[in-house]
N, C-alpha and C positions, 0 to 999 in steps of 0.2 A: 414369718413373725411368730414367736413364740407368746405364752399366756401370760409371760412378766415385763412382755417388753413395750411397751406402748406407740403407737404410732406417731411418727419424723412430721410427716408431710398430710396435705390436707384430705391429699387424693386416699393415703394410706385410714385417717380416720371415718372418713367415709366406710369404708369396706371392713374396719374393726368393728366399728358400733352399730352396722346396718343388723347384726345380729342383736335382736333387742335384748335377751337375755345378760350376754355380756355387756348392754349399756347401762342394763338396773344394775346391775352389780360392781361395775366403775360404780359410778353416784354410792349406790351403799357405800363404797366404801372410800370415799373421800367425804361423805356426810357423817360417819362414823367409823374411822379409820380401827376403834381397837375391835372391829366386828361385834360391840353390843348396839343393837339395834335400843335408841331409847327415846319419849315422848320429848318435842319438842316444849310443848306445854307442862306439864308437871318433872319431867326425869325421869319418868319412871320406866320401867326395864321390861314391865309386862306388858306385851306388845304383841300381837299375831298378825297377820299379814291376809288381808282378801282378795284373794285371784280372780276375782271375777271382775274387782274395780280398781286392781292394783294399786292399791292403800293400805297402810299400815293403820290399828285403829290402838290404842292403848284402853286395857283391861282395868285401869285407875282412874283414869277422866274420862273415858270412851272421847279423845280427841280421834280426830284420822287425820294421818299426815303423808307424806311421799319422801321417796330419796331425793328429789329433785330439790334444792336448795331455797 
């Protein structure tokens, strides 16, 4: 299975997204398809991201949000 082709079957998702990296990054990018990263709360665009709690925090409202829907 290639990086553009998503998985058919259950068994096949399983073994796609068991790599957590590749699952933040599905969700990024069905939560923000044009790959701007923006606050759910104001819009705003300035946004960084903390790896230690895996939360986006926005630099405008200090909200913290996630890719998860």
């Amino acid at each position: 299975m290639n990086a553009t082709q998503l998985p058919e079957t259950l068994q096949e998702a399983i073994v796609y997204f068991s790599d957590k990296s590749r699952a933040f990054e599905f969700m990024k990018s069905l939560r923000w398809p044009d790959g701007v990263v923006a606050c759910p709360k104001c819009s705003g665009t300035g946004v960084y991201f903390m790896e230690r709690v895996e939360r986006f925090e926005c630099r405008e409202c200090k909200a913290q949000f996630c890719a998860i829907f």
